[in-house]
Biopython code that builds the backbone (N, CA, C, O; Angstrom):
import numpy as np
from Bio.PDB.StructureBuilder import StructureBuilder

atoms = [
    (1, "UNK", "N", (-17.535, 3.144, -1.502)),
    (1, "UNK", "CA", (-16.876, 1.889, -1.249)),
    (1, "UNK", "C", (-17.520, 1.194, -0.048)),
    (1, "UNK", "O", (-17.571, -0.030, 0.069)),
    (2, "UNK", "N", (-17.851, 1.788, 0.549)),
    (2, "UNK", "CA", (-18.481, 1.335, 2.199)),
    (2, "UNK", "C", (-19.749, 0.459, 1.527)),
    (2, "UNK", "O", (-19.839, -0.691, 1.959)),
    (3, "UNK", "N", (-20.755, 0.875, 0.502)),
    (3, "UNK", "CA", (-21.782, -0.077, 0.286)),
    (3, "UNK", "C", (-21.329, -1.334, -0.248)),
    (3, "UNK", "O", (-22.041, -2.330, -0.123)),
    (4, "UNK", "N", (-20.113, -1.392, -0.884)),
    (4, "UNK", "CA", (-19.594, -2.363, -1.685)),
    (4, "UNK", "C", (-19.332, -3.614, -0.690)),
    (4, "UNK", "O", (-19.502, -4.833, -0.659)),
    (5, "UNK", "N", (-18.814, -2.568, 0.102)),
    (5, "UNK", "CA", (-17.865, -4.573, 1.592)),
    (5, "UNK", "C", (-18.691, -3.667, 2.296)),
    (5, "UNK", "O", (-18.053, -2.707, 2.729)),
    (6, "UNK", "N", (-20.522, -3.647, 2.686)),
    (6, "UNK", "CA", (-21.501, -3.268, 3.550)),
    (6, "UNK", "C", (-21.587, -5.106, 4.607)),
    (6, "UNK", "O", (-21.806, -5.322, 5.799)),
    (7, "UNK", "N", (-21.312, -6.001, 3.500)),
    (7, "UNK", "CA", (-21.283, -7.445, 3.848)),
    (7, "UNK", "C", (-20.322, -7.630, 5.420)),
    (7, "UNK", "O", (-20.506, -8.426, 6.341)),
    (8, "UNK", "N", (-19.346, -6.627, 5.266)),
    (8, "UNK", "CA", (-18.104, -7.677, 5.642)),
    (8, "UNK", "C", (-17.902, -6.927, 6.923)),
    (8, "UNK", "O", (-17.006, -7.230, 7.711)),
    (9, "UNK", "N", (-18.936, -5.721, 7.166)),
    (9, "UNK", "CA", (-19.329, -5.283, 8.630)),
    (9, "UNK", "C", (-20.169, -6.025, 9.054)),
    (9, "UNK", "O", (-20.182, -6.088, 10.283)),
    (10, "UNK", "N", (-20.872, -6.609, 8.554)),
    (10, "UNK", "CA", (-22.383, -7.365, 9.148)),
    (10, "UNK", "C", (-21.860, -8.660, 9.683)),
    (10, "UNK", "O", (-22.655, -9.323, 10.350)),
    (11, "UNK", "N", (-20.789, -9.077, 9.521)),
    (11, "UNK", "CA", (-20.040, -10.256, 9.891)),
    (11, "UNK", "C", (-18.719, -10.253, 10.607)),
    (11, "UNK", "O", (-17.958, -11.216, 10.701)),
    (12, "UNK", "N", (-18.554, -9.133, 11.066)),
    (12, "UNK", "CA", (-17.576, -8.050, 12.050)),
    (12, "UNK", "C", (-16.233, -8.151, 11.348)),
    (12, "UNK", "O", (-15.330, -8.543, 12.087)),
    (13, "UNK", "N", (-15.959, -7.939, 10.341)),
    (13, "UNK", "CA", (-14.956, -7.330, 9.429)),
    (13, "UNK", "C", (-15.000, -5.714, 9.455)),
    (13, "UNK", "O", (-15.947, -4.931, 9.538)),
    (14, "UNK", "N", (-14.207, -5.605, 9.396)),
    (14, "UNK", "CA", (-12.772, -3.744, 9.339)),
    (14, "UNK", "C", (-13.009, -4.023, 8.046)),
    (14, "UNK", "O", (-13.397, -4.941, 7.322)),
    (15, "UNK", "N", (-12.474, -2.415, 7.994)),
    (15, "UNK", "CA", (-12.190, -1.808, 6.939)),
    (15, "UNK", "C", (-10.517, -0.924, 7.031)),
    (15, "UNK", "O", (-10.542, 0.142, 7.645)),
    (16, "UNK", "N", (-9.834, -1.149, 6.735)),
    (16, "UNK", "CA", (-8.525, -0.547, 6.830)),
    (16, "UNK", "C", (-8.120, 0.434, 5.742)),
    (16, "UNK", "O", (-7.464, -0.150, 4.879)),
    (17, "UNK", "N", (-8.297, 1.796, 5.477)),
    (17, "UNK", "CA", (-8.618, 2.890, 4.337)),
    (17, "UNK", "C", (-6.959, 3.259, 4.290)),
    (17, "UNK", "O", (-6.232, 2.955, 5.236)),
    (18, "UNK", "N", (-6.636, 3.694, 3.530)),
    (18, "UNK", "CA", (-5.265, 4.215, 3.045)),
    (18, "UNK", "C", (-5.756, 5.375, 2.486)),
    (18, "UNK", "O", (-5.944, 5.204, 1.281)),
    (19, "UNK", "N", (-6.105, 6.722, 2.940)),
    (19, "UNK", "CA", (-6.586, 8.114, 2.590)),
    (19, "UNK", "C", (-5.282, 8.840, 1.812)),
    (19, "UNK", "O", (-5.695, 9.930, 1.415)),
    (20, "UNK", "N", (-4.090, 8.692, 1.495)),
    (20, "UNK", "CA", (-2.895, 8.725, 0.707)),
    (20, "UNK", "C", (-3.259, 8.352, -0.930)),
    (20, "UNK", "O", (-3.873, 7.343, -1.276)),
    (21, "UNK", "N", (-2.725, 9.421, -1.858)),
    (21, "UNK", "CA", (-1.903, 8.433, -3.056)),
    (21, "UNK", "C", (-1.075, 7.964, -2.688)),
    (21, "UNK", "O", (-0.399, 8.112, -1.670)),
    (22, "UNK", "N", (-1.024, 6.995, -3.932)),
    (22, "UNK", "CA", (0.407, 5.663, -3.717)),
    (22, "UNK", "C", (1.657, 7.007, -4.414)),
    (22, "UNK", "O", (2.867, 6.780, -4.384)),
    (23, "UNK", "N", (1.312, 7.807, -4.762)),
    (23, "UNK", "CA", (2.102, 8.966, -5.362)),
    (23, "UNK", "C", (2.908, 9.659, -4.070)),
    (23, "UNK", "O", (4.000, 10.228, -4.092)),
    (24, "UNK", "N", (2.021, 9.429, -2.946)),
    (24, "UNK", "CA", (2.779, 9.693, -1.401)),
    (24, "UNK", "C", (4.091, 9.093, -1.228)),
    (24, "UNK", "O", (5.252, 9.394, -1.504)),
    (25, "UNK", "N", (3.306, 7.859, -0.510)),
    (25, "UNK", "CA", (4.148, 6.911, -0.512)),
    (25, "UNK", "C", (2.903, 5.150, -0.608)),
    (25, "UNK", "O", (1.714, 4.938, -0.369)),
    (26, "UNK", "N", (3.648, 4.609, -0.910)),
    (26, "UNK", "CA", (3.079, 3.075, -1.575)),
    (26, "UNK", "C", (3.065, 2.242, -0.346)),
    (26, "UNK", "O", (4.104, 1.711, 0.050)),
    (27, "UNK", "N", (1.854, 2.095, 0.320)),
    (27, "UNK", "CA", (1.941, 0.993, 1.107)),
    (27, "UNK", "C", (1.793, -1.009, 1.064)),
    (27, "UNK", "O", (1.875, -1.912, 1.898)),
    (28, "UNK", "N", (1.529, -0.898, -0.497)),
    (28, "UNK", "CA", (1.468, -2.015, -0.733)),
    (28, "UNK", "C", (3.251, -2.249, -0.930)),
    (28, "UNK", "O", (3.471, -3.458, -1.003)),
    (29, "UNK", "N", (4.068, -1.725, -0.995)),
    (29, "UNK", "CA", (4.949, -2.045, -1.442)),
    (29, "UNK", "C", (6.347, -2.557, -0.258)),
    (29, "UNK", "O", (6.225, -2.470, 0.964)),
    (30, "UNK", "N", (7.527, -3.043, -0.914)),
    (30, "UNK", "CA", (8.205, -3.563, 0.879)),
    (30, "UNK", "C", (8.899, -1.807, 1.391)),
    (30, "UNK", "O", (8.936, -0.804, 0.678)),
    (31, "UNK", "N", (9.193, -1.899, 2.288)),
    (31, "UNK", "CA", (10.003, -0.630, 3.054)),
    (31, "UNK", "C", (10.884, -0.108, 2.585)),
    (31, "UNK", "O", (11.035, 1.109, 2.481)),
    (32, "UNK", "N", (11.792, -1.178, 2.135)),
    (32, "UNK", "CA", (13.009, -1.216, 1.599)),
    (32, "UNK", "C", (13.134, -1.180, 0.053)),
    (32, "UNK", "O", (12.317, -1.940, -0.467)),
    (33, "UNK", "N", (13.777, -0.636, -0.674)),
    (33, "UNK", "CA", (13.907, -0.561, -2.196)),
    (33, "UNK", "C", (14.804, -1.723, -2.826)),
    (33, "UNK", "O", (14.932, -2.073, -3.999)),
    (34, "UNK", "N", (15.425, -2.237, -1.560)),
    (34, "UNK", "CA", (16.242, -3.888, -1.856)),
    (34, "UNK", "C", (15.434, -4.894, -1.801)),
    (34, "UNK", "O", (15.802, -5.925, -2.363)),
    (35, "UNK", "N", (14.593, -4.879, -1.361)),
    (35, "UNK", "CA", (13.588, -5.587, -1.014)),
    (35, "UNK", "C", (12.047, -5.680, -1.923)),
    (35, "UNK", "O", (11.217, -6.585, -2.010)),
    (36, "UNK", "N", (12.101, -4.602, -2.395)),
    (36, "UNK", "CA", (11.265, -4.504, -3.871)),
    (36, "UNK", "C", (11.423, -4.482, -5.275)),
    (36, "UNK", "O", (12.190, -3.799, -5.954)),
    (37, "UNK", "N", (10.648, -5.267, -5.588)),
    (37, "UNK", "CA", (11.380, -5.354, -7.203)),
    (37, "UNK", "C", (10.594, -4.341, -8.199)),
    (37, "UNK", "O", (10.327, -4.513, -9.388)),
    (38, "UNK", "N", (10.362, -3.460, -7.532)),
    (38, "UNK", "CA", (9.281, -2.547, -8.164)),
    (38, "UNK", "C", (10.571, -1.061, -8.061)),
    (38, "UNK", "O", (10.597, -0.062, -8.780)),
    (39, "UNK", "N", (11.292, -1.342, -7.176)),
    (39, "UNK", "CA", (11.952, -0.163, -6.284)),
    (39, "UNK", "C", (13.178, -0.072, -7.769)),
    (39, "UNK", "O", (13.729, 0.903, -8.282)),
    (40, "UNK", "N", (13.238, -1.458, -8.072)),
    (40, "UNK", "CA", (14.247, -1.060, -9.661)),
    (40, "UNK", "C", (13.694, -0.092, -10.704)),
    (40, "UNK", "O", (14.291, 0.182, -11.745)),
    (41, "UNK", "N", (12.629, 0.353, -10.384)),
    (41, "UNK", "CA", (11.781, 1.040, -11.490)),
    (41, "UNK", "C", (11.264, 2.212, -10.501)),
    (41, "UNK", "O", (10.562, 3.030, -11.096)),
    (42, "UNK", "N", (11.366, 2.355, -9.754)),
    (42, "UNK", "CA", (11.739, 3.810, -9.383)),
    (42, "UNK", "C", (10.413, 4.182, -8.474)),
    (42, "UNK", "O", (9.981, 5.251, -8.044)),
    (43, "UNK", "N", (9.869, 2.532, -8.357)),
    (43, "UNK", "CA", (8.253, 2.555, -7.914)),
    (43, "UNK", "C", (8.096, 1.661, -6.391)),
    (43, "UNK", "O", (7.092, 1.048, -6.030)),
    (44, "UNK", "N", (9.507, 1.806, -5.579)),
    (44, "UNK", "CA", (9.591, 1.270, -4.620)),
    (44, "UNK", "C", (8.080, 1.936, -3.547)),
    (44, "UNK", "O", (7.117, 2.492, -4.075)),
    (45, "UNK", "N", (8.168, 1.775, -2.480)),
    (45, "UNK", "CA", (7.826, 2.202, -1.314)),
    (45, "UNK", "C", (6.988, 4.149, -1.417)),
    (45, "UNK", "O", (5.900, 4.609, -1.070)),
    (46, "UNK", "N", (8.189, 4.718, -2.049)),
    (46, "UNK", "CA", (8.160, 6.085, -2.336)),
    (46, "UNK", "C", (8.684, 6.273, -3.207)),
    (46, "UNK", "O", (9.903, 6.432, -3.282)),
    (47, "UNK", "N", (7.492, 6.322, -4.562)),
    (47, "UNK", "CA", (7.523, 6.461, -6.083)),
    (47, "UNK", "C", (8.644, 7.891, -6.318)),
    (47, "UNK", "O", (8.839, 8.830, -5.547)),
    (48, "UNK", "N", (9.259, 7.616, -7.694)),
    (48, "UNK", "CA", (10.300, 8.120, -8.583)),
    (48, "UNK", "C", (10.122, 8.599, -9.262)),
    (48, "UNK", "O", (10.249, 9.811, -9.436)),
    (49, "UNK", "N", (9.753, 7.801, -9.914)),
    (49, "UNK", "CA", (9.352, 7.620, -11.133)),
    (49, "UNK", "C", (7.726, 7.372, -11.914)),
    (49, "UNK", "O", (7.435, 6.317, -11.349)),
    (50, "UNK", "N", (6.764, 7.614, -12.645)),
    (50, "UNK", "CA", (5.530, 7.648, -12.850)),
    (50, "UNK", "C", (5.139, 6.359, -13.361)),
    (50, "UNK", "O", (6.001, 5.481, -13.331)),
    (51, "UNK", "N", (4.203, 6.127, -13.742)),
    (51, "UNK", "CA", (3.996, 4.591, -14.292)),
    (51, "UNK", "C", (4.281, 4.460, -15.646)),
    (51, "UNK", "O", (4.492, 3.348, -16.129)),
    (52, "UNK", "N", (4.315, 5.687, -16.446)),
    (52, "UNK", "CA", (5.423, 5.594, -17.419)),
    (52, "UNK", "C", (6.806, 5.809, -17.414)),
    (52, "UNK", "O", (7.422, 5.813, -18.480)),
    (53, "UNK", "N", (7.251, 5.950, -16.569)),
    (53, "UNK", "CA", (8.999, 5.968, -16.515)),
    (53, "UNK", "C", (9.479, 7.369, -16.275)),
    (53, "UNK", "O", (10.626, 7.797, -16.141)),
    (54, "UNK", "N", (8.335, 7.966, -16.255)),
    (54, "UNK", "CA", (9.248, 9.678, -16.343)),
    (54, "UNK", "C", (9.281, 10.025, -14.557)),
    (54, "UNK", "O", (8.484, 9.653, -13.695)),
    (55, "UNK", "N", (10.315, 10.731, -14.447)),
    (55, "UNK", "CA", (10.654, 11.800, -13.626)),
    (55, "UNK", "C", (9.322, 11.816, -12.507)),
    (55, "UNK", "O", (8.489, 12.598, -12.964)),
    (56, "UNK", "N", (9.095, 11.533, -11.888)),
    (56, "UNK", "CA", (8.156, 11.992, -10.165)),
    (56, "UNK", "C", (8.775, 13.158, -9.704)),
    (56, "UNK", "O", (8.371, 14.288, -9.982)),
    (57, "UNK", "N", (10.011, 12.840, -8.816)),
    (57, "UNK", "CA", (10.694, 13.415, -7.908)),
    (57, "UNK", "C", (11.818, 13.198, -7.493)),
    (57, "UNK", "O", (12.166, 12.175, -8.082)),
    (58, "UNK", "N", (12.871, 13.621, -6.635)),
    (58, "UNK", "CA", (14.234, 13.251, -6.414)),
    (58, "UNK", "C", (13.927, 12.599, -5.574)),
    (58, "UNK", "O", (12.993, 12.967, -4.862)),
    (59, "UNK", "N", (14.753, 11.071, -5.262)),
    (59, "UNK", "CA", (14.867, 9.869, -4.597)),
    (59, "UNK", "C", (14.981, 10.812, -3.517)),
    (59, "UNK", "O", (15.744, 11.756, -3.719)),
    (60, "UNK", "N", (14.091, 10.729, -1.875)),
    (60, "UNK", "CA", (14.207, 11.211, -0.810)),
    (60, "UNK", "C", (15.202, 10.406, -0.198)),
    (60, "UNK", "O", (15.066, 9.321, -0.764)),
    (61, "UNK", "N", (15.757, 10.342, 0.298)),
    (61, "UNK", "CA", (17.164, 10.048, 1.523)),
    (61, "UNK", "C", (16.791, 10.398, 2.955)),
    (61, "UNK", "O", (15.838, 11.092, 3.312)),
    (62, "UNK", "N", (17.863, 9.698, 3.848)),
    (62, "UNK", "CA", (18.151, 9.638, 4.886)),
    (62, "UNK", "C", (16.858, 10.140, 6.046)),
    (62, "UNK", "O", (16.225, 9.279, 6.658)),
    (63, "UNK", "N", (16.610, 11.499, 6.218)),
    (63, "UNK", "CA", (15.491, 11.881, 7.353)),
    (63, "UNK", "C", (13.915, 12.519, 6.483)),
    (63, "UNK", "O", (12.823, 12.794, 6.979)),
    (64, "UNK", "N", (14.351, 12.582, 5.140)),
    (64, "UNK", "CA", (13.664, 13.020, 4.272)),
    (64, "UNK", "C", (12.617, 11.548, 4.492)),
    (64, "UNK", "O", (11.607, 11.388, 5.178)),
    (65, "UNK", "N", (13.378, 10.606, 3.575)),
    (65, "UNK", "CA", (12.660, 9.156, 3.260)),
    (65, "UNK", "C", (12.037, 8.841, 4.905)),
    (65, "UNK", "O", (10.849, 8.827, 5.226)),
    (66, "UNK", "N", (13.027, 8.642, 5.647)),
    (66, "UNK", "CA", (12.310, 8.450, 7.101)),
    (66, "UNK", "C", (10.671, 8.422, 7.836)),
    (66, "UNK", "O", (9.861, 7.639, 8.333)),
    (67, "UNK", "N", (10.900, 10.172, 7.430)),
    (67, "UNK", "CA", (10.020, 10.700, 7.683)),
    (67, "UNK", "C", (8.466, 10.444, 7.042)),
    (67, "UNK", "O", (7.309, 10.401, 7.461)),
    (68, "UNK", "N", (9.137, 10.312, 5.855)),
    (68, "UNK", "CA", (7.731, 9.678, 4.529)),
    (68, "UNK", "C", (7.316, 8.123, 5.299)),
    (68, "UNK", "O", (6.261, 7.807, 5.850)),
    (69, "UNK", "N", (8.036, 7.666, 5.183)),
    (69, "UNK", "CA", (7.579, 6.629, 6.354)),
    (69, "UNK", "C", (7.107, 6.525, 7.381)),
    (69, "UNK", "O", (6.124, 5.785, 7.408)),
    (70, "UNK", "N", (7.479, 7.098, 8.550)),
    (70, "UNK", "CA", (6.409, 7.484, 9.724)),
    (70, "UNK", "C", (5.226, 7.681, 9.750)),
    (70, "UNK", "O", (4.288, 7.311, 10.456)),
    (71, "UNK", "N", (5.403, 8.497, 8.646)),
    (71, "UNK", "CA", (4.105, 9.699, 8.464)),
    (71, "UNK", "C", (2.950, 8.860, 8.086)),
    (71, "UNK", "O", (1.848, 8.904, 8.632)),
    (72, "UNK", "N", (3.358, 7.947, 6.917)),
    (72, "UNK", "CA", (1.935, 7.119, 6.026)),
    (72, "UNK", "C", (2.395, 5.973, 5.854)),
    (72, "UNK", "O", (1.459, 5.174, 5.829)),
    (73, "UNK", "N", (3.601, 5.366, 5.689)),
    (73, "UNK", "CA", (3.345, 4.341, 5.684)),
    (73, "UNK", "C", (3.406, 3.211, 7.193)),
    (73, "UNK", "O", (2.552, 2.396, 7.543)),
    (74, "UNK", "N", (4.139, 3.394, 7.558)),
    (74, "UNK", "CA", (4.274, 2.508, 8.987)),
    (74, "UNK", "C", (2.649, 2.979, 9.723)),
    (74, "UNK", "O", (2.058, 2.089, 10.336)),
    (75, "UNK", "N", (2.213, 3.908, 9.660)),
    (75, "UNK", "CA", (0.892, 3.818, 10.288)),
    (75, "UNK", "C", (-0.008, 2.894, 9.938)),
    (75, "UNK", "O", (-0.791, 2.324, 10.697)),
    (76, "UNK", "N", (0.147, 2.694, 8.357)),
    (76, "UNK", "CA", (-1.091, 1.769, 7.753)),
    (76, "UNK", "C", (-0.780, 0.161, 7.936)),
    (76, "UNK", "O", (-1.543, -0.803, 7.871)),
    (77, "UNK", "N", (0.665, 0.248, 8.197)),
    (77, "UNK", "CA", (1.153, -1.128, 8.317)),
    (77, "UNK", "C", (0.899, -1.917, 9.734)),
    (77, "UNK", "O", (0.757, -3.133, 9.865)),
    (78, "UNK", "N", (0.874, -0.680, 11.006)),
    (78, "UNK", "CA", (0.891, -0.664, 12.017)),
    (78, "UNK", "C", (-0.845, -1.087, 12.954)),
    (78, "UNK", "O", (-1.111, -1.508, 14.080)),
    (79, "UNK", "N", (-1.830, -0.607, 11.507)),
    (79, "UNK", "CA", (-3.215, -0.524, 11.887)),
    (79, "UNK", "C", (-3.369, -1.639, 11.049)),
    (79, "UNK", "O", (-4.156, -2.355, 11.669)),
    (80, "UNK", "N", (-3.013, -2.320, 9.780)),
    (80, "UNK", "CA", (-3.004, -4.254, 9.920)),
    (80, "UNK", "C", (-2.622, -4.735, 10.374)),
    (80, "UNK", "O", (-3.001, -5.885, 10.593)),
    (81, "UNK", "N", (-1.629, -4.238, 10.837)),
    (81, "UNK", "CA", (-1.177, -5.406, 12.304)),
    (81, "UNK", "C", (-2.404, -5.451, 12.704)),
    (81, "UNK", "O", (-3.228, -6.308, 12.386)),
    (82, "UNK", "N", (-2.611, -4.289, 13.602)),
    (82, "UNK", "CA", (-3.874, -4.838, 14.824)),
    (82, "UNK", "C", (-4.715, -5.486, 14.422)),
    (82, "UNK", "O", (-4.945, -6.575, 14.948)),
    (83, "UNK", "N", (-5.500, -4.992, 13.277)),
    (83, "UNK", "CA", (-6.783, -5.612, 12.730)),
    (83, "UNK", "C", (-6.076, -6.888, 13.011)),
    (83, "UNK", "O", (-6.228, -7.452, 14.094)),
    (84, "UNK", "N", (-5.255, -7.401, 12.014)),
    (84, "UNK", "CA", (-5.017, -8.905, 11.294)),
    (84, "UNK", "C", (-4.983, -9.420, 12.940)),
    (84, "UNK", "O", (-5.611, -10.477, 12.990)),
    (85, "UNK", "N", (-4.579, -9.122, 14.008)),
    (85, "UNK", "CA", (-4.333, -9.903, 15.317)),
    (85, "UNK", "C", (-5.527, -10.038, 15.580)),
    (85, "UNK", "O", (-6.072, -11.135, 15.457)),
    (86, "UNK", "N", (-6.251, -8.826, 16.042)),
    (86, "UNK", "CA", (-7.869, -9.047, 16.450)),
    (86, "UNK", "C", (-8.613, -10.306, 16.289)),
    (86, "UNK", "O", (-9.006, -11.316, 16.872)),
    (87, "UNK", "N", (-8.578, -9.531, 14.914)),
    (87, "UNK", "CA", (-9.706, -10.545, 14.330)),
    (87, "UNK", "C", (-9.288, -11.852, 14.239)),
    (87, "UNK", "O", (-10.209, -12.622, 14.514)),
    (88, "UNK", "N", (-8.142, -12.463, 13.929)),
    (88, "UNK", "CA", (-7.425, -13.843, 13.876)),
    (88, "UNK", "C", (-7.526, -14.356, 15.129)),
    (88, "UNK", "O", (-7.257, -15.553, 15.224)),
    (89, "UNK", "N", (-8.005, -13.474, 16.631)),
    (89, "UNK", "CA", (-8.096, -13.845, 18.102)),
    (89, "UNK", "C", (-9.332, -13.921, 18.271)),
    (89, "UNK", "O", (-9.821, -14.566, 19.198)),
    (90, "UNK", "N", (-10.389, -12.933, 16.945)),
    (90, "UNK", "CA", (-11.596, -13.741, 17.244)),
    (90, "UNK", "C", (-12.313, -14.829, 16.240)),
    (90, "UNK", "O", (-13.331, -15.513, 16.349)),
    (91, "UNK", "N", (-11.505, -14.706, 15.405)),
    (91, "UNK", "CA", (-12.405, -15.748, 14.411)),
    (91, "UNK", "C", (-11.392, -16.641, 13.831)),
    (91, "UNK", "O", (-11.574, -17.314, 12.817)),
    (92, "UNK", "N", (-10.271, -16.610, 14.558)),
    (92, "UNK", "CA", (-9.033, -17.893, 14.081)),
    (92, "UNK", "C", (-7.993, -17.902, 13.168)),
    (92, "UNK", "O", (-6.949, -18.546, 13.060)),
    (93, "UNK", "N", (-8.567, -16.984, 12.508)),
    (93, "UNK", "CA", (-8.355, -16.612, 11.335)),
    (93, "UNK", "C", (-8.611, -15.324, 10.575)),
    (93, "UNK", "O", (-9.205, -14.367, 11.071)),
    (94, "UNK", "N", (-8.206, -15.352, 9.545)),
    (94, "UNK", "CA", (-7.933, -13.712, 8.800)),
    (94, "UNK", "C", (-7.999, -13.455, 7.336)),
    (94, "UNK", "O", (-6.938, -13.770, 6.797)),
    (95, "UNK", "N", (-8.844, -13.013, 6.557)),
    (95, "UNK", "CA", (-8.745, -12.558, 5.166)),
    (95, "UNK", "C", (-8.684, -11.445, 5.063)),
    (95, "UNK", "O", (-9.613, -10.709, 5.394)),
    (96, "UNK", "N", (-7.625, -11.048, 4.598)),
    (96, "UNK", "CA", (-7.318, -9.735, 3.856)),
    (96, "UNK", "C", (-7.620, -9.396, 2.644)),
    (96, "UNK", "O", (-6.760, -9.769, 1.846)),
    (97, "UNK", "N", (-8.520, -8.823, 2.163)),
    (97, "UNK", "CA", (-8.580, -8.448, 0.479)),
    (97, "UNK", "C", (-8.149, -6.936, 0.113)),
    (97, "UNK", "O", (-9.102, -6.158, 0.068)),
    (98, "UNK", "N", (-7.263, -6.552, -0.075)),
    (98, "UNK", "CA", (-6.749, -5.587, -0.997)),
    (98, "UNK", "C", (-7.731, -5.455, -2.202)),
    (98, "UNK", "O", (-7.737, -6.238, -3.151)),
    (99, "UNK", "N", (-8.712, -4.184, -2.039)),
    (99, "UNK", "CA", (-9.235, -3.637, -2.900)),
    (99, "UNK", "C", (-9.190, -2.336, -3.484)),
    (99, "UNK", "O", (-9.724, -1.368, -2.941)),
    (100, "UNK", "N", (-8.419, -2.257, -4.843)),
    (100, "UNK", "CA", (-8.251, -0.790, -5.517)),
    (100, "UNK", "C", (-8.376, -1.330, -6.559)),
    (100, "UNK", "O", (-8.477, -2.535, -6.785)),
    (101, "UNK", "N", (-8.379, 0.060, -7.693)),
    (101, "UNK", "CA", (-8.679, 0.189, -8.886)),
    (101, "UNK", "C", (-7.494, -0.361, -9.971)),
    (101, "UNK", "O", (-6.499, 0.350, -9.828)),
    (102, "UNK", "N", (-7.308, -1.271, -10.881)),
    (102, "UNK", "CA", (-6.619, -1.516, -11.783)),
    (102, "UNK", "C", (-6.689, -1.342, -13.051)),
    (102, "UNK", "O", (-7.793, -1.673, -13.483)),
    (103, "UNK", "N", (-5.799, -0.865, -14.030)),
    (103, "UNK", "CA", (-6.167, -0.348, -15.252)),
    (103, "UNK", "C", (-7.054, -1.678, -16.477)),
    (103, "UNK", "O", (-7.344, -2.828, -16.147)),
    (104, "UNK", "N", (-7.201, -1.304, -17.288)),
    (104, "UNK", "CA", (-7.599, -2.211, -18.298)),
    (104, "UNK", "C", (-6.862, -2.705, -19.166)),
    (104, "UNK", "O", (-7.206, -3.682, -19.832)),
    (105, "UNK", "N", (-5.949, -2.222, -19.269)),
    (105, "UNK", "CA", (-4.431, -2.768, -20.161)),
    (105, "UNK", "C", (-3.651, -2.258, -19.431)),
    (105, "UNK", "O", (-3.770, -1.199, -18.816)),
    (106, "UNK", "N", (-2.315, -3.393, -19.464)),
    (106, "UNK", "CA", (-1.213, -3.446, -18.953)),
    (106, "UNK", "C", (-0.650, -1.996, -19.353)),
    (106, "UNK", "O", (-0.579, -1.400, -20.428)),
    (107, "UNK", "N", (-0.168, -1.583, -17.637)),
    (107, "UNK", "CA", (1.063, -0.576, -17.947)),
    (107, "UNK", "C", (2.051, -0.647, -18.381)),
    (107, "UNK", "O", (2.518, -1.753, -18.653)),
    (108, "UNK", "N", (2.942, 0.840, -18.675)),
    (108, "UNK", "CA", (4.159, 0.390, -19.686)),
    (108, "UNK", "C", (5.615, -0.487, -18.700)),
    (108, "UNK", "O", (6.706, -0.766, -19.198)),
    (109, "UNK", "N", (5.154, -0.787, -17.126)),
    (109, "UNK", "CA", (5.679, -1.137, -16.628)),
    (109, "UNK", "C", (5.645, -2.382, -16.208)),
    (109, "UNK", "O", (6.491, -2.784, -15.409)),
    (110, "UNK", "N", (4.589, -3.240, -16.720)),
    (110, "UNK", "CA", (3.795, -4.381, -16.265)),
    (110, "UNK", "C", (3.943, -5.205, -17.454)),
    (110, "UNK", "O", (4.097, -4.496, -18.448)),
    (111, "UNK", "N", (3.950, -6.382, -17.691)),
    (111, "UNK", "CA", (4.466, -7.240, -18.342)),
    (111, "UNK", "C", (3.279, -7.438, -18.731)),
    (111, "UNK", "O", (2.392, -6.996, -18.000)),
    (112, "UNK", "N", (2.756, -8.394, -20.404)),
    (112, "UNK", "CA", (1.603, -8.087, -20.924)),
    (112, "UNK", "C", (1.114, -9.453, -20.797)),
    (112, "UNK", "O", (-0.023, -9.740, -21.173)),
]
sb = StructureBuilder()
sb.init_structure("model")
sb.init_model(0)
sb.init_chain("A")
sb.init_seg("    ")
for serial, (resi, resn, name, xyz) in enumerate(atoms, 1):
    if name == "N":
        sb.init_residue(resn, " ", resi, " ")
    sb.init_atom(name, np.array(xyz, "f"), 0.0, 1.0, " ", f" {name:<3s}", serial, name[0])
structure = sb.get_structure()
């Protein structure tokens, strides 16, 4: 991946890595499962449910869920912050591109 955005160091752009599955916990997703409309499908923050609907794991709670949070997601959220400030203090501004892999046909969860 590093040769791919090799560009976007040469022009003093980060790289912000998420070394986690989203099977961890999902950092693209909101914190909150009220707050996600993904979280109705069991694919909030900290997946449930699989991308076909079956069974993951038991909904973590209270210091359980917490903790899943500390751990991976608030860190990654915590290290765009900085970037996104930095760089917006040195170049005015800020593009973020979210780059991962997407299937080729719609999942059974994804609208067609």
């Amino acid at each position: 991946m590093d040769d791919l955005f090799s560009g976007f160091y040469e022009i003093g752009g980060v790289l912000v890595r998420y070394n986690y599955s989203r099977m961890v916990v999902d950092p693209e997703r909101f914190e909150s499962d009220e707050d996600e409309e993904m979280g109705k499908k069991g694919m909030g923050a900290i997946y449930t449910r699989t991308s076909e609907g079956r069974a993951l794991r038991m909904k973590p709670e209270g210091k359980e869920r917490g903790e899943l949070l500390k751990k991976f997601y608030r860190p990654y959220h915590q290290a765009m912050e900085r970037e996104v400030e930095t760089l917006s203090g040195r170049f005015e501004r800020c593009l973020v591109l979210d780059c991962h892999s997407f299937s080729s046909v719609p999942l059974p969860f994804e609208p067609e």
